[in-house]
C-alpha positions, 0 to 999 in steps of 0.5 A, spaced: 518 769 063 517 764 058 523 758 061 519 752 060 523 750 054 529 751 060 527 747 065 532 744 070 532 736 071 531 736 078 525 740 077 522 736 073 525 729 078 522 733 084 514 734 079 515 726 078 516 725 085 511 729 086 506 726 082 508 719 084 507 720 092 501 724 091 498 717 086 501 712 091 496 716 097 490 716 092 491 709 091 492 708 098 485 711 100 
């Protein structure tokens, strides 16, 4: 299972997403 090279745009979309809420909250604190 080595599809890390395959990666779809969403996902990587849905990590970066994910990383800037998640920076956003620690920011807030």
């Amino acid at each position: 299972m080595r599809r890390d090279i395959q990666v779809p745009e969403q996902a990587v979309a849905l990590i970066i997403r994910r990383n800037a809420l998640t920076d956003d909250c620690d920011n807030s604190l």
